[in-house]
N, C-alpha and C positions, 0 to 999 in steps of 0.2 A: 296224655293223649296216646292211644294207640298206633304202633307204628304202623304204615300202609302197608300190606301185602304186598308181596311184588307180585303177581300174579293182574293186581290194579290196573289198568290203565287208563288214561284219559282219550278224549277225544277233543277235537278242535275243530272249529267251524270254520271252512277255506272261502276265500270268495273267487268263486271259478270265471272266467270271460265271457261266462254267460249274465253274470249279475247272482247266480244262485246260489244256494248254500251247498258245500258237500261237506264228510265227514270224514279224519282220516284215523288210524289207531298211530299212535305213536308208541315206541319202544322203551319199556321204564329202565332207568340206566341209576344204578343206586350209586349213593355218595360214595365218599372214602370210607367215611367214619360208620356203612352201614347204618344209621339213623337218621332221622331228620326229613328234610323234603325230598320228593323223587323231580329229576330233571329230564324232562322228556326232550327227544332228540327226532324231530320232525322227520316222516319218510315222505321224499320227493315225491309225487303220485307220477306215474305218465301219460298222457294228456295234457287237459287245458289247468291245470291246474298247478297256482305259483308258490315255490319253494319259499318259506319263511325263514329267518335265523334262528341260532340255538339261545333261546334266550330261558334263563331260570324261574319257574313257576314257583309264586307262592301260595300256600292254603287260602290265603285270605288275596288272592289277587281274581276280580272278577272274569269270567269270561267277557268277548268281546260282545258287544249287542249285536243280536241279530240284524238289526234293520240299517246298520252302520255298511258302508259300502266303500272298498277303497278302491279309485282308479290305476289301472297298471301303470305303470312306471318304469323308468327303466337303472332309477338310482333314489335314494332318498334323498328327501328335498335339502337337509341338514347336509349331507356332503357339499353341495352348488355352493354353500353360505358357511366354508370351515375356515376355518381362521387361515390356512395354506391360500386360499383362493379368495379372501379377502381383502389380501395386502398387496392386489393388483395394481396401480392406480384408474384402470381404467374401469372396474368393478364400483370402485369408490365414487367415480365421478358421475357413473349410470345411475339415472334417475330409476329405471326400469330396476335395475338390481337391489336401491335401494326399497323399494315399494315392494318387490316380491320378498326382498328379506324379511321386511316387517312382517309382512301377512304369513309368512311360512313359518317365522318365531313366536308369534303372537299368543298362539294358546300355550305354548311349551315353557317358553322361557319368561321368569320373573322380571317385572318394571324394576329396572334400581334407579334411582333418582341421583345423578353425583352435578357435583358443583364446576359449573365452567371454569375450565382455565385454557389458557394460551395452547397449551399443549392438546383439548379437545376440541378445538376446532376444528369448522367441515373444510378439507382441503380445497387450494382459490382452484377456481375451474380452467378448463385450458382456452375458454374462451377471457379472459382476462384479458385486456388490451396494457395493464398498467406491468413494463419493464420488468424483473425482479432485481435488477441491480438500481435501480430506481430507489424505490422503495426504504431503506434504513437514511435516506438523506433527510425525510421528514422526521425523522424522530429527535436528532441532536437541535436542531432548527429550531423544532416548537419548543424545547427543552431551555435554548437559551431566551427565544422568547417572553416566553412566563418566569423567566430567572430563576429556576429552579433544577434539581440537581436528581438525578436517578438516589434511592436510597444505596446506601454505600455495607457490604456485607463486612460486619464487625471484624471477620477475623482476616479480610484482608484488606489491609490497605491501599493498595494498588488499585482498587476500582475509586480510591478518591479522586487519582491524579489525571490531567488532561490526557496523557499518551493513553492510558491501559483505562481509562474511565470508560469507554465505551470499543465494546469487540465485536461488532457488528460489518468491519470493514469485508472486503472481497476483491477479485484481479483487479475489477475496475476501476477500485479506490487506488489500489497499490499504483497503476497504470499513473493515474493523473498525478498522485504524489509527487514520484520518483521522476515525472519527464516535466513535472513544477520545478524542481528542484536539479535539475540536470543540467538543464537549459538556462541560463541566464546572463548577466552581464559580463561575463569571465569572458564568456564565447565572443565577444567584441572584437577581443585582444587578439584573438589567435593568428589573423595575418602577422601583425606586428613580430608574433617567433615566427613566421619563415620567411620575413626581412635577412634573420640573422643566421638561420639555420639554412632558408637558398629552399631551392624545387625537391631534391633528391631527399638530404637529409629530414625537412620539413617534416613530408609527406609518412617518409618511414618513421619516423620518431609521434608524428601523430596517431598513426596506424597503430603502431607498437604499444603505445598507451592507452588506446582506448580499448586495445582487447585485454592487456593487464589488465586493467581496473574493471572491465567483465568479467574476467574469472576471480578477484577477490569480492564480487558481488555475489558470486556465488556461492564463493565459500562463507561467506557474512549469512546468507539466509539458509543454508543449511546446517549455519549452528546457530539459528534461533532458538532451536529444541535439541537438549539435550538426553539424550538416552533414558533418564529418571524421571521424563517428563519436566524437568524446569525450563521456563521461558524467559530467556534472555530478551527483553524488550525496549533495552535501552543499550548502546554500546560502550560505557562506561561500565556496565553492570557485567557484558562479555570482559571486558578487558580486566575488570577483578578477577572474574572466575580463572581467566588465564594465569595470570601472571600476579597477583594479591594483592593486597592495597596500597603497601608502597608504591610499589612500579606504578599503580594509578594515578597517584597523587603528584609524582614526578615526570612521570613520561606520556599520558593519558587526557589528566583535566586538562592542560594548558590550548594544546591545539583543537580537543573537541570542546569546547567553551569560546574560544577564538572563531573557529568554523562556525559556531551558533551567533555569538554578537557581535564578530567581529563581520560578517559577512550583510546582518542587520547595518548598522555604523557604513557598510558601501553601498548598500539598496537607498541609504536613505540620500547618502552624498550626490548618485547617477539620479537615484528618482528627483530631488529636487533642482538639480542640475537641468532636469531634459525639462521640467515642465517650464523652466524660466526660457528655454530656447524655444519650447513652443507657441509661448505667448507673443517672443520674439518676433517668431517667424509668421503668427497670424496677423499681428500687428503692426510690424512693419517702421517706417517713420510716418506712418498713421495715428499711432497710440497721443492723446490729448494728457495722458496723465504727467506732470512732470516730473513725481518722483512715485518711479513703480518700484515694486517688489526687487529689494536686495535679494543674494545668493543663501542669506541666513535663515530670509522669510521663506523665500520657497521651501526651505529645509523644514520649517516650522510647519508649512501646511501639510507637506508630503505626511510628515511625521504626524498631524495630528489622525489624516485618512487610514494610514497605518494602525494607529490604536484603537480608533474606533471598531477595525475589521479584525484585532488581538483580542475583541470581547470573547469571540467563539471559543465556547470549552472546555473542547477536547480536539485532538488531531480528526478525528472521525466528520466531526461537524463541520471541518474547512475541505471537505472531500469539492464540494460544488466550487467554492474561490479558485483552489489547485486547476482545478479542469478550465477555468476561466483564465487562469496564470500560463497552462502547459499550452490553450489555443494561443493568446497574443505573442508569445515567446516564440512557437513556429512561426506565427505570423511576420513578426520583424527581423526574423532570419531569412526567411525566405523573400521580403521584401527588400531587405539588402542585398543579398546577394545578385536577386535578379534585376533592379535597376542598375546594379555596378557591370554586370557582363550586358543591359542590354545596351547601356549606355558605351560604350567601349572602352579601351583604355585609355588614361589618362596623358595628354601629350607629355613626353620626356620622361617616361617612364623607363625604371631601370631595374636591373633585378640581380648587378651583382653586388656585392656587399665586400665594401673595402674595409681592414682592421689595420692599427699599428703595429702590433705584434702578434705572435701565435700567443702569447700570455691570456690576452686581453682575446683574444679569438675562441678559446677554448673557454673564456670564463663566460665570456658572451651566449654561446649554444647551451653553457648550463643556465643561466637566467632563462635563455626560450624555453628548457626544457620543462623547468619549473612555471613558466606563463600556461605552456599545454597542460601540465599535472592542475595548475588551478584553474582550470577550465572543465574540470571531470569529479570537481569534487560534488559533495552531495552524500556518500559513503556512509557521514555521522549521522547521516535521516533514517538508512535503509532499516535497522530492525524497528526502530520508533516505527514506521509504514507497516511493518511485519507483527509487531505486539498490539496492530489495533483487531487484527486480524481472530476469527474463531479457529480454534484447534482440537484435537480430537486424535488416538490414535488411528483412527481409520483414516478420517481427513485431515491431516497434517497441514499445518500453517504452508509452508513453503511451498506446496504445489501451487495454488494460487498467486502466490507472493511471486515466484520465479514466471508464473504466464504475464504476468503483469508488468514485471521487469524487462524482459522480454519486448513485449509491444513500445513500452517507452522507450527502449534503448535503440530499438531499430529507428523510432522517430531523431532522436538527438543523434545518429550517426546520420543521416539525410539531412539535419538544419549544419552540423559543425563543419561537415568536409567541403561541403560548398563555400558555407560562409569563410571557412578560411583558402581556402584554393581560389575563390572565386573573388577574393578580394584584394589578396595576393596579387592575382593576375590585372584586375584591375587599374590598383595601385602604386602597387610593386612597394619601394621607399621612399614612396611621398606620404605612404598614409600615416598620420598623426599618432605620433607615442603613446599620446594619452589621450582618449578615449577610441582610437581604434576606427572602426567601421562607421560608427554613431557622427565622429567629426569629419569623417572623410565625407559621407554624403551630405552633410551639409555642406561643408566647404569648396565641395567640385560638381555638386548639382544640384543648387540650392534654385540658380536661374533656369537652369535646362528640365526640372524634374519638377511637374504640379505640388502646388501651394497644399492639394489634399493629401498626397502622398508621403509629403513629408509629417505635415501634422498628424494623420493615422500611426506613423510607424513611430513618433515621438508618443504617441497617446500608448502606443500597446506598449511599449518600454516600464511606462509610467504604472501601466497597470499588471504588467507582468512584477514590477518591482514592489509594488503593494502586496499583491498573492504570494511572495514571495518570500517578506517580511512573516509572513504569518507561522509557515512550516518550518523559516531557521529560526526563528524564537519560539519554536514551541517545547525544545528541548529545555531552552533557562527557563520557560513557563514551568515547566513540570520539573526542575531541581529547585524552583525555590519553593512552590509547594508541595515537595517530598519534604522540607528541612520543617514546614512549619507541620506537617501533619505528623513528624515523627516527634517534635517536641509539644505538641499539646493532644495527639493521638485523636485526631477528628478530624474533619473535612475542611478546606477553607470555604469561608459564606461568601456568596456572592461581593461583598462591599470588601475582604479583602483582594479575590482576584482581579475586581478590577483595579485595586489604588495598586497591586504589584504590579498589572503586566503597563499601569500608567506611567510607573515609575520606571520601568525595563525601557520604554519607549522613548521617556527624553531623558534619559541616561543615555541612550545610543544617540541624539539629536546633539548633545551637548560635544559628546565628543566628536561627530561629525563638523562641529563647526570648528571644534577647539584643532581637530588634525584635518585639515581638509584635502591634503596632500596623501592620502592614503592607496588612494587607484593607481598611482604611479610606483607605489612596490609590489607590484603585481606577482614579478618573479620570486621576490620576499618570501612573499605570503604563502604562495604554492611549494614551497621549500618546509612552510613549518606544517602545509597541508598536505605534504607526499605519504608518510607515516601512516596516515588513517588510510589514506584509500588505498596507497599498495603492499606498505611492508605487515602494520601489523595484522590484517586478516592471514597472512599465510603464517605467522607464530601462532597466533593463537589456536588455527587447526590442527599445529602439530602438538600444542599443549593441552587441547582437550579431547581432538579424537586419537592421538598417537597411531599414526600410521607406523605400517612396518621398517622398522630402517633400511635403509636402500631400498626400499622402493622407489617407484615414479613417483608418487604423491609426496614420499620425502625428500625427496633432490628440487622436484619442482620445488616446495615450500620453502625449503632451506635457501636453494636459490634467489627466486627473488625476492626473498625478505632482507637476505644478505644483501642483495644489488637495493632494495628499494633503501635501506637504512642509509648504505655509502652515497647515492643519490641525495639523499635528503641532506649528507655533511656539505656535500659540491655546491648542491643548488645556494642554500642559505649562504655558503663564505662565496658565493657568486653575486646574488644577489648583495650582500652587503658592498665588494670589489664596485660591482654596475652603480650603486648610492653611492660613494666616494665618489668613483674615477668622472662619471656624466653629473653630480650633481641634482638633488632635489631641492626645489624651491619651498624651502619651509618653511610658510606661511600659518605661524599661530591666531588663532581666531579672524581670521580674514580667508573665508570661504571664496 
């Protein structure tokens, strides 16, 4: 082919505002390479007449047709429909947007035909009435229903196990979890320490612990996620990465496996306990039966309603029972408290507290101390609530995790200060060792206080200690099928999870009955559970994010881990001092 002359020019047909045709000469602008095609570079005309873009002619590209006619405009329609201005939501949600989209793409752009997935679906519209935090509660539900198991991704195990099986949770899950588990029969006792602790001490030694154990809450979920992206979702699994497998196995398993079953073993002791009082108290010297339910049977039923609500999954799937656990647990706090202040105090009520020695004085305020620290436990839950959780570096586990802690902790600081100030005042030391607030308003307003009001706050007891059982044995749920998934490398089938969590269940029943004297080492207990909720989270932060030395973050941590450790020796040779010097009634297999 001939190269074109430059001297050449084309012409182009404009569509002027009149509808007509004009002609304008454009300017020939040769390539680089001097050969090949010429690129004409449109002159604006002045008048009515609209400026075109520079765009590259080919030999073989047609002129436009004559009789084609384009409306002025003032953008082309492709810019309104660019991917910038697509990703509006409210672009997506216009019906009008999408129907001009299609008609303005229709002749240009190619049908591709792809295959539905989750991820192309049309966004839910804002007219939706159905929640969003609603919404993933159905999926674990129908799941356990049809006894069947999401597929589990080969190369990680962790989507077998209940905690990390499903990550769908959010604040709202966290919320009901952590204020299920926050809240419960601990919170009884707590008048009982400031019998012994008195108004002053009480109150500041409460105070004082409950904002500790706030701030290693928070240091617990902001090292859910570690820098490299690993998620710690168990605290056992934190407690390796700190400090290695020895120190787990000797300073680690005993108390977070204790906090798991061993807290099971007193849900089941109080839950079968209140339901034989309620029957009690419905029935009266009315009951026709002449031999009713022993203390073992109730233990037996409690315990069988328990396992039957242990079939759920995964932690995710007990989000609804939690939220059912964390209402009645407000419920029967706030119902104690407020019949005991409306009711007045109890005549000959006292409130100072006589000891024989300063020995026995000072051992005494460590036992309270320790009855408050086990009032606050829950600690071993917190990253299990945070690993069900979706994470991402943009959206990070812990923002959520921390708004949700948050709302619950405000609620258990509204049910605890009352209920122990306000029973306190009530009762002052007349209220009952053992079981606390539970015995006392049976036994000083059983006549004065409606027959419903008792049986409603025996009933939420009953059902807060049910929901309750669920999220502390979901931790032994999910170590005993870590042991079988890592030794046969597959998922457990439905017909093992249930014969395990059957067996977890009256394993806890048995010993319930075999030690039924357990709720009265209250202070004990909180002595081998001081470690988890205050000392070890401020080590482990210094062990894995290493703050700068002498900083504030390193004096804080080093501090009270030092105090929470020395704490933990007092409480325990306290608690052991208070079992000698008062005596427990150790009653084997007579519940």
């Amino acid at each position: 082919m001939a190269p074109t002359p430059p001297a050449a020019v084309s012409s182009l047909p404009i569509a002027s505002r009149g509808g007509g045709k004009a002609e304008i000469n454009s300017v020939p602008i040769p390539p680089k390479g001097g050969k090949g095609e010429i690129y004409s570079a449109p002159i604006t005309p002045r008048g009515d007449l609209m400026s075109l873009p520079i765009t590259p002619r080919s030999s073989a590209m047609a002129p436009t047709p004559p009789a084609m006619k384009t409306p002025p405009v003032t953008a082309p329609p492709s810019q309104f429909h660019s991917p910038s201005l697509s990703r509006s939501p409210l672009l997506l949600e216009s019906p009008n947007h999408q129907q001009a989209s299609t008609k303005s793409t229709k002749n240009h752009t190619p049908t591709v035909k792809t295959p539905r997935s989750r991820s192309s679906l049309t966004p839910r519209s804002r007219l939706s009435l159905t929640p969003s935090f609603i919404t993933p509660l159905g999926s674990p539900v129908r799941k356990m229903i049809r006894m069947t198991k999401l597929e589990p991704q080969p190369e990680d195990p962790d989507n077998w196990l209940p905690i990390t099986e499903s990550r769908n949770g959010n604040a709202y899950y966290a919320a009901f979890h952590t204020l299920c588990s926050g809240i419960g029969i601990q919170a009884l006792v707590l008048p009982v320490a400031l019998t012994i602790l008195g108004w002053n001490w009480g109150i500041i030694s409460l105070t004082a612990i409950f904002f500790w154990q706030l701030y290693t809450l928070w240091l617990l979920v902001h090292l859910h996620e570690s820098a490299d992206g690993t998620r710690y979702s168990r605290y056992l699994d934190l407690f390796t990465a700190a400090f290695g497998e020895k120190a787990t196995k000797y300073l680690g398993t005993a108390p977070i496996m204790y906090l798991s079953a061993g807290t099971c073993v007193a849900l089941i002791i109080i839950g079968g306990s209140t339901m034989k009082l309620i029957h009690e108290t419905i029935c009266g010297g009315t009951c026709s039966n002449p031999n009713p339910l022993t203390s073992a049977e109730w233990y037996l039923v409690f315990t069988c309603i328990a396992v039957m609500f242990s079939q759920l999954p995964n932690l995710n799937s007990i989000a609804g029972v939690s939220l059912v656990g964390a209402v009645t647990a407000v419920g029967y706090c706030t119902i104690m408290w407020a019949v005991s202040i409306a009711k007045g105090r109890v005549p000959g009520v006292t409130y100072v507290h006589l000891t024989n020695s300063d020995f026995s004085s000072v051992f005494g305020a460590l036992n309270a101390i320790g009855i408050i620290v086990f009032a606050f436990r829950g600690h071993n839950l917190l990253l299990e609530i945070q690993g069900t959780m979706p994470s991402s570096e943009k959206y990070p586990s812990k923002v959520p995790m921390w708004r949700g802690v948050k709302i619950a902790y405000l609620m258990v600081a509204s049910c605890l200060f009352p209920l122990a100030i306000g029973g306190y005042w009530a009762y002052g030391h007349m209220i009952p060792k053992n079981g606390g607030m539970l015995a006392a308003l049976f036994a000083f307003h059983s006549k004065d206080t409606s027959k419903a009001i008792l049986v409603i706050t025996g009933l939420f007891i009953v059902i807060n200690a049910v929901c309750s059982f669920q999220i502390y044995g979901m931790p032994t749920f999910d170590d005993m099928e870590q042991k079988y998934t890592k030794k046969f490398n597959k998922a457990c089938s439905w017909k093992i999870r249930v014969f395990s969590r059957l067996f977890f269940g009256f394993l806890n029943y048995f010993i319930a009955v075999a030690l039924p004297f357990l709720g009265s080492l209250a202070g004990l207990i909180g002595g081998l559970a001081l470690p988890v909720t205050l000392a070890y989270p401020c080590f482990m932060w210094i062990s894995i994010k290493k703050p700068k030395r002498r900083s504030a973050m390193w004096y804080t941590n080093w501090g009270l881990g030092l105090l929470g450790i020395a704490l933990t020796c007092l409480i325990i040779a306290a608690g052991l001092y208070s079992v000698i010097e008062t005596g427990v009634k150790v009653k084997f297999f007579k519940p």
